[in-house]
Every structure is written in structure tokens, then in C-alpha cells.
N, C-alpha and C positions, 0 to 999 in steps of 0.2 A: 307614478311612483311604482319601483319595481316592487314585485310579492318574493320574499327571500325564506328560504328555509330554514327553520329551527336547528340550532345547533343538538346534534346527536351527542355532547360529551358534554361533562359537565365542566362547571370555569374551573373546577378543583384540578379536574383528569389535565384539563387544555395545561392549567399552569406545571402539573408534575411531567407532563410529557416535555415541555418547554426547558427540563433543568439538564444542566449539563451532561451528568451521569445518568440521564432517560436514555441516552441514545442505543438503536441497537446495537447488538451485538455485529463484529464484523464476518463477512462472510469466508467461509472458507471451500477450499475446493479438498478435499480428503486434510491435510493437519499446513495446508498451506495457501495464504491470503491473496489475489489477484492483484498487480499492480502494474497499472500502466504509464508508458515515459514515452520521451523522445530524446534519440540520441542523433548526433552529425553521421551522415552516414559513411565519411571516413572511418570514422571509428566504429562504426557495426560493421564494415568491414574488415580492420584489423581484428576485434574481436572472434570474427567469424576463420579467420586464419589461422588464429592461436587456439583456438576450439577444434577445427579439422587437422592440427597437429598433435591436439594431445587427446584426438577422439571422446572431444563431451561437447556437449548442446550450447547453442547461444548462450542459453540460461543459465543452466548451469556455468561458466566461465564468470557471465556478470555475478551469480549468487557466490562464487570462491573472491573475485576482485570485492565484492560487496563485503565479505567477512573480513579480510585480510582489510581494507578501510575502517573497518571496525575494531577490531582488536591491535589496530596500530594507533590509534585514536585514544582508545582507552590508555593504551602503555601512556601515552605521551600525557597526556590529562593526570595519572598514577603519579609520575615523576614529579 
């Protein structure tokens, strides 16, 4: 029989850590959250086209295409 160590927390800690709203906080890098995807890479190539045309970043292009998804979204759900 194995020797197993004593639990450091108590069952109260174990269960309050276990509740939905325990979890932490998300991480941020300066006031903005890291998120990673995969995209076809046709399309990080068109992306990367329309970024070197209108001189802004990957990112930035998906984060303008991300908002405009958002706020057309909203309209239509409004209506």
C-alpha cells in the first residue's frame, strides 16, 4: 500500500476553490488578453495583403474584421 500525503488545504478551501466564480483572474499583457487560433492559410494570406495595403499589423486587421463582426452582430440581434 502506497504512503500518500496529507492534503495541505482544507475540504472547505478544496470545495470554494472548485466554484465556478473561484476561478482566476485572466491574464493580461499591458490592458489586452492573449488569444490563440488557427486560421487556413489562404486566408492569413489574404489578410496579410490587406494589412500591407493599408499598413497595420496581422493583428491588428483580425482585431478591426473582429469588431466590425461585432457590432454588425449586435445591429442585427437590435432589429
Amino acid at each position: 500500500m502506497a504512503i500518500t500525503q496529507p492534503s495541505k488545504r482544507s475540504k472547505a478551501d478544496a470545495f470554494a476553490a472548485a466554484a465556478p466564480d473561484a476561478k482566476p483572474a485572466a491574464k493580461l499583457r499591458g490592458k489586452r488578453q492573449p488569444l490563440t487560433f488557427t486560421l487556413p492559410p489562404d486566408l492569413i494570406a489574404e489578410i496579410d495583403a490587406i494589412a500591407a495595403a493599408e499598413d497595420r499589423s496581422r493583428a491588428k486587421m483580425i482585431e478591426i474584421g473582429m469588431r466590425q463582426f461585432v457590432q454588425n452582430y449586435s445591429r442585427r440581434e437590435a432589429a
